[in-house]
N, C-alpha and C positions, 0 to 999 in steps of 0.2 A: 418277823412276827407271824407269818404265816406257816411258818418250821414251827412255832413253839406251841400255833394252833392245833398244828395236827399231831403232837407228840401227847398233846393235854388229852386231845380228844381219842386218839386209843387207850391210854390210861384209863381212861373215863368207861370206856366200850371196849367189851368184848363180844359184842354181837355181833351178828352179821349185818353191814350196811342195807338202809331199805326199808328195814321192821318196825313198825310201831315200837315204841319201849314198854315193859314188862312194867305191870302193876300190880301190888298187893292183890291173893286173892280174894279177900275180904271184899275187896271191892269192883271183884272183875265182873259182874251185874252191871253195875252202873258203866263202868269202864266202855262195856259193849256199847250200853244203849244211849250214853252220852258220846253224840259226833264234832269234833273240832269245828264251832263255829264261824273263825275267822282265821287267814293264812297264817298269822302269827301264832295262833293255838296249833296247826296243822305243824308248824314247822320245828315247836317244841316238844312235841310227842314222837317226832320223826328221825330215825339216822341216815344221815342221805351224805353216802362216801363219796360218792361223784363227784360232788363241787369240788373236793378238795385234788381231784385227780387235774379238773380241770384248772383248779387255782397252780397246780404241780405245771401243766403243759405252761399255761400262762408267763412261769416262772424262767423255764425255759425258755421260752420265745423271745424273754423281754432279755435275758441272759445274753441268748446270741443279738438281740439287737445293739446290745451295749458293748459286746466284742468286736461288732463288725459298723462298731462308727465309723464315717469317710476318714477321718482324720487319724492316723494309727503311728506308732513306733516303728523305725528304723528296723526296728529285728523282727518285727512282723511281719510272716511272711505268706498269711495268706490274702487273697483280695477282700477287701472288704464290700461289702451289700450295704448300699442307699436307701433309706425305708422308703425316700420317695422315689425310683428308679427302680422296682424288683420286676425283672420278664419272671415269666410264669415258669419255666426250665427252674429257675431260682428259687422259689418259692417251697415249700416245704410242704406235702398234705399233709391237714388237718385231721387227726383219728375220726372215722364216722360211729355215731353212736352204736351200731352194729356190732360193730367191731373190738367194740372195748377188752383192753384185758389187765391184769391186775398192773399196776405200776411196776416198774426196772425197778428204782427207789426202793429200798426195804429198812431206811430209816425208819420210820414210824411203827414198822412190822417189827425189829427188831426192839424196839422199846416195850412193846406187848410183850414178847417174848420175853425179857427180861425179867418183865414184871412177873409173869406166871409163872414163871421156873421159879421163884420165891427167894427171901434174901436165907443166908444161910453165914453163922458169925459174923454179921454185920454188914455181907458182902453178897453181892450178886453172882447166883452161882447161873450158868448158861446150861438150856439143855444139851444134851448130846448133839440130836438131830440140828440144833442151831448151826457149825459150823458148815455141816453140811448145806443148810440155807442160806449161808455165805457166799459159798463155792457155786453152786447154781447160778444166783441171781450176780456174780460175776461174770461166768461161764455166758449167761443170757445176753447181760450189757458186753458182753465183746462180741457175740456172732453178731447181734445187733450192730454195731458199730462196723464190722467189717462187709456188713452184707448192703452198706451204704452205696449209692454208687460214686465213683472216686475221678470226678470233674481235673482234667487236666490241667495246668495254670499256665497259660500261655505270657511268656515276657512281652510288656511292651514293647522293648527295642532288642531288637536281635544281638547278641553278644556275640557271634559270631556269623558270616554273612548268608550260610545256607539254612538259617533259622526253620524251621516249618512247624508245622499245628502240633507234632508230638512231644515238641520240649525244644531241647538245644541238647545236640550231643558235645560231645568232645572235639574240639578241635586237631583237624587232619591233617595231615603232613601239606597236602595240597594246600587248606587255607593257609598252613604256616608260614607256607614259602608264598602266598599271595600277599597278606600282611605283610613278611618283611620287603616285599616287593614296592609296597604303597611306604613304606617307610623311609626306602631306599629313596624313592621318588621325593618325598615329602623333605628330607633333611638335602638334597643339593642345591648349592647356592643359589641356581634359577630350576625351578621345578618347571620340567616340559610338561605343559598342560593338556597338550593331545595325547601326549602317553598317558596322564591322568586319568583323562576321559575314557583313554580304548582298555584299562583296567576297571573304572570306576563299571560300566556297563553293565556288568554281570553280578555288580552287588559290592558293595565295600563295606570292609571289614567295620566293626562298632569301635574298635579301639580309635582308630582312623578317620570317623567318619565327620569329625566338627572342622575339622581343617580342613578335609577334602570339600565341605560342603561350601565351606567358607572360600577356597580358592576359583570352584567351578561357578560360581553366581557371581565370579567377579568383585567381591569384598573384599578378598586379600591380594595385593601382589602376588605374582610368580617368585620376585626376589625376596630372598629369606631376609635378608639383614633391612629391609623396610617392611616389613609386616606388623611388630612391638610398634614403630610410629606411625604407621596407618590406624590399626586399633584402638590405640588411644586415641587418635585424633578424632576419628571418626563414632568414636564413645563418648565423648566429650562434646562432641558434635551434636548428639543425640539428645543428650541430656541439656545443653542451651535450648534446643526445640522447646522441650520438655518448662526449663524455666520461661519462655519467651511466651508460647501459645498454650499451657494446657490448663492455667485460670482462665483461658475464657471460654472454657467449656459451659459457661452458665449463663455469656452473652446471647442476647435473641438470636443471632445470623448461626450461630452453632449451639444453641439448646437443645434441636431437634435430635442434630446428628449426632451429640454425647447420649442423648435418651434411648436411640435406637440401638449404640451401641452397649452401653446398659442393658439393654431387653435381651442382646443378642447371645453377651457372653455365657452367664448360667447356660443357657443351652449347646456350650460348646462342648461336645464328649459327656453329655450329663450323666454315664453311669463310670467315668474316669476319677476319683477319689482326686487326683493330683487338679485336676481344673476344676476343682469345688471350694478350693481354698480362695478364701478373699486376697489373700496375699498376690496371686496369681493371677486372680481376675484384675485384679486393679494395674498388673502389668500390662494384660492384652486391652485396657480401655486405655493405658496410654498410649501404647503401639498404633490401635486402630484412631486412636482420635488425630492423633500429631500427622499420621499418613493421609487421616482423611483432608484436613483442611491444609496441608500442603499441596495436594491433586484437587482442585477444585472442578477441574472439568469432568471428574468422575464421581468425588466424593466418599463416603460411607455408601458400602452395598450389601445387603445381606449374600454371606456368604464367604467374603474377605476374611471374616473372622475365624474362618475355619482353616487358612492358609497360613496361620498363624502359628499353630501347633505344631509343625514337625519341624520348624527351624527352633522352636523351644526344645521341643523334648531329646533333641539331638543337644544341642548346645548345652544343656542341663545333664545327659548324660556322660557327659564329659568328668565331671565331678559325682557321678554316683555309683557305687558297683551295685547295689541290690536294684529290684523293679522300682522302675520309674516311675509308677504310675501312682504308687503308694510313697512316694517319698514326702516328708515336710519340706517344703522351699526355705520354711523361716529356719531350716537349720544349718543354713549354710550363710557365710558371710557378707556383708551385705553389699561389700564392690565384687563378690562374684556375682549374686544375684543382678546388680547393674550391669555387669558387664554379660549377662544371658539374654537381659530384656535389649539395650541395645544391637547384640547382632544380631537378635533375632528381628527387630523391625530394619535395621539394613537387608539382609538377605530375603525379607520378605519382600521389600520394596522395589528389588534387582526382579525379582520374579514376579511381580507388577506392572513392569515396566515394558516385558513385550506380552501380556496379555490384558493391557489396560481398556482396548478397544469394549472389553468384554465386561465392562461396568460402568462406560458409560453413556450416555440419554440414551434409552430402550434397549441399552445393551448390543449393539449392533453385532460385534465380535461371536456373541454365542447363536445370534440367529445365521449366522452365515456357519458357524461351524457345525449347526444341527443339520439345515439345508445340505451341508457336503456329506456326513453322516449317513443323510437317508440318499444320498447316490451312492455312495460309495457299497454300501449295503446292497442295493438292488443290483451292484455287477457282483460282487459278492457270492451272496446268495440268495437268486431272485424267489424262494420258496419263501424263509422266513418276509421278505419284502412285499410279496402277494399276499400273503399269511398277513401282515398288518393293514393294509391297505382293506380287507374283508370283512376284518373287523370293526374296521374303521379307526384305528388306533393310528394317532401322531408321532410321530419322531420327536416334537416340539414337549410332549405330553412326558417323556422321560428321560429323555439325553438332557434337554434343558439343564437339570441338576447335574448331570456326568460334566458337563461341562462349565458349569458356572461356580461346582467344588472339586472340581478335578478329582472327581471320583471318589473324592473322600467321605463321603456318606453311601457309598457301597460298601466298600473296603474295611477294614480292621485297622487301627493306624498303626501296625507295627507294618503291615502290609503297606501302606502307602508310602513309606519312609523309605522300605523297599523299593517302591517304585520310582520315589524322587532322586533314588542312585541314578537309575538310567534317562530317569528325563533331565536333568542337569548334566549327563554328560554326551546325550544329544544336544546338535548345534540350537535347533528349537523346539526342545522336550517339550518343553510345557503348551506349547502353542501349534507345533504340526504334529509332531508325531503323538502326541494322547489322542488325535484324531483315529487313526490306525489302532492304538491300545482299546480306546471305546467299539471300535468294531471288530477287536477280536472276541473282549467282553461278551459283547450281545451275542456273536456266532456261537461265541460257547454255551450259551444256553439255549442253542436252536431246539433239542428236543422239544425241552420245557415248554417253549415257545408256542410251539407246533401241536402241540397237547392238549394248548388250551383252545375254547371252541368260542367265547366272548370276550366284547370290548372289557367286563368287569375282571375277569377271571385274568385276562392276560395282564391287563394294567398292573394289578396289583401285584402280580409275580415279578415286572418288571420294577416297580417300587421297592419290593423286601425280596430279593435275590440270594442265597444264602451260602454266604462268603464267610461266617462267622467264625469258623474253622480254618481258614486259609492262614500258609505261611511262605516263606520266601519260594518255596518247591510250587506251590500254585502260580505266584507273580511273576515266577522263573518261567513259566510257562506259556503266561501268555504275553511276556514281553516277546519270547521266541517266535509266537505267533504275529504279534504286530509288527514284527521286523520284516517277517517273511512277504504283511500284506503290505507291506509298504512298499516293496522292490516291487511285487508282482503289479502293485494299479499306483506304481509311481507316479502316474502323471492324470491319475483320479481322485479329487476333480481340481482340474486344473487352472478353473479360478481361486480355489481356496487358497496354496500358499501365497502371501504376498512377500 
């Protein structure tokens, strides 16, 4: 409608946007000294081209909002933008008045032109100079177009294990022979699970990584020829819970803890297109419900629901070759979707089970691990550790969360996925050694640290840390680093392991 507005409307005008319109002289006397009483008189005396530029920009915005809905096609391949979720990097400026210049568009200019050049045997003959205002105003919209800047798209799950922030290259002879190495491992009758582990370390391969992940958290047997009846058993298993406890999400003794976990999900990965689907939420509120009231002494905790995600998106990626993050779940069948959602609350639940201290009453687990934290730090390096203390800045104040989401609100989650390689095939990843990982974390931004001169300034650099860019080449790095501080102050602090 608004195409046919502005085609009518240059037919209609050939004037230059702006002017008064041209009245009989007869009456241009009166014309002068009669002034547009009310805005409606003002607005029919007037050609005002602008509106329609900005009804044009309009057009556009709503355009890309309707291309970059969360919910997108299989062969869609770029990420889609959540109108409610846009950082300001994302965001598009808005032309400032200043700046105005005539529209890319030369639909409606080319209707003008049409019309002037005059019809000739019936038929509309084109100026000369027209084609050449073809050529231009393409010539325009492509350097435009190219002089965009050209935002990288990083996979959510690494396709291959040296993933990093610039893409995924081609697979190297080196991962070749690692892959078939994990495959070797993975198809003999008993998989030796320490050889597992002391390959798993430095990152496993994506083709590999659901079985690996599945084997080292202790869900599947070593023995291959019982694994098909463990699986089943223990899916079947899941889903009784499921029939047995999850109508009484509405009884008073567990109303609370389905409502919180309700509040919680939406916010899990909220600018992730794949966790915005109800489909998928309704998976992780049976996961976290059925987990919470079988652990009673801990319950539902904020936070758990975030531990949630990489034994999904791994197990999902199993069945996906394009990005994961953009995938439809409802497009896969509906005993594989069963069988994603139960191993992922078994292998969550294994990884629960030795950091449970750490959810529940007051959390004791995460105050003893922040307490070792800020020792371990001050033999460390006692600069950044005086540097806090000056400011008067806690340990309790930002590790809290390092360790209550195991990092996973720092991190990027294809980044953390990474990391679950090596804390799984640590004997107690999740529980000693991320202590070591957090304080390599924090020493790597000793500058930063040290630069700031307030309790405000440094806080808030320690809350938005900027990891956005990281890929397996950064986490390769400083797993390197927390191995090193692990040998060097192994036996600091030496109340923490238990």
């Amino acid at each position: 409608m608004a195409t046919d507005n502005r085609i009518h409307f240059w037919r209609r005008n050939q004037k230059v946007p702006g002017r008064l319109k041209d009245t009989p002289k007869a009456s241009s006397v009166n014309a002068k000294s009669k002034k547009p009483a009310t805005f409606h008189e003002f607005a029919r005396s007037t050609n005002d081209a602008w509106d329609i530029d900005d009804e044009e920009d309009d057009g556009m915005f709503s355009l890309k909002q309707y291309s970059s809905s969360p919910v997108q096609s299989r062969s869609t391949p770029q990420t889609p933008r959540l109108k409610l979720f846009k950082s300001p990097e994302d965001t598009e400026p808005l032309p400032r008045p200043t700046e105005r210049q005539e529209p890319i568009s030369t639909n409606h200019d080319q209707d003008r032109l049409d019309v002037e050049s005059g019809p000739a045997n019936g038929r509309v003959v084109k100026s000369c100079s027209d084609a050449q205002l073809n050529v231009n105003a393409a010539r325009n919209t492509l350097q435009k177009q190219q002089s965009l800047p050209v935002r990288p798209v990083i996979p959510l799950v690494a396709r291959i294990s040296d993933q990093n922030a610039s893409g995924a290259p081609p697979m190297t002879v080196r991962e070749k022979t690692r892959l078939d190495k994990f495959k070797q491992l993975l198809a003999s009758p008993n998989t030796d699970l320490e050889e597992l582990r002391k390959h798993s370390w430095s990152g496993i391969p994506r083709e590999v990584r659901p079985v690996t992940w599945r084997l080292l958290s202790g869900y599947l047997p070593a023995n291959r020829e019982r694994r098909d009846l463990v699986l089943q058993r223990k899916r079947e298993e899941y889903f009784g819970f499921i029939e047995q406890y999850y109508h009484s999400r509405t009884d008073d003794n567990h109303r609370d803890t389905y409502r919180q976990i309700h509040i919680d999900i939406p916010r899990t990965n909220p600018l992730i297109p794949l966790f915005q689907q109800p489909l998928v939420q309704e998976v992780f509120e049976r996961i976290l419900f059925i987990w919470a009231i079988r652990h009673p002494a801990s319950g539902y905790v904020q936070g758990i629901n975030d531990l949630v995600t990489p034994f999904f998106v791994v197990f999902l990626s199993e069945f996906v070759e394009e990005d994961v993050e953009n995938f439809e779940m409802a497009s896969l069948p509906l005993d594989t979707q069963r069988n994603i959602e139960a191993d992922s609350f078994w292998c969550m639940s294994k990884l629960l089970d030795g950091i449970q201290d750490n959810y529940t009453f007051a959390q004791p687990g995460i105050q003893i691990k922040v307490k070792a934290l800020e020792e371990l730090v001050s033999r460390i390096d006692e600069d950044v550790h005086v540097h806090f203390q000056r400011c008067e800045v806690e340990y309790l104040q930002f590790a809290f969360r390092w360790m209550n989401n195991l990092l996973m609100r720092e991190l990027p989650l294809r980044c953390t996925i990474r990391l679950w390689d090596t804390y799984q095939a640590e004997s107690e990843g999740f529980s000693h050694f991320h202590l070591y990982v957090c304080a390599a974390f924090l020493i790597k931004w000793r500058k930063e640290i040290l630069s700031m001169a307030d309790f405000q300034s440094l806080l808030i650099l320690l809350q938005n840390l900027p990891t956005i860019h990281w890929g397996n080449e950064e986490v390769g790095l400083l797993l390197a680093e927390a191995y090193r501080l692990k040998y060097m102050f192994a036996d600091a602090p030496s109340h923490y392991k238990r």
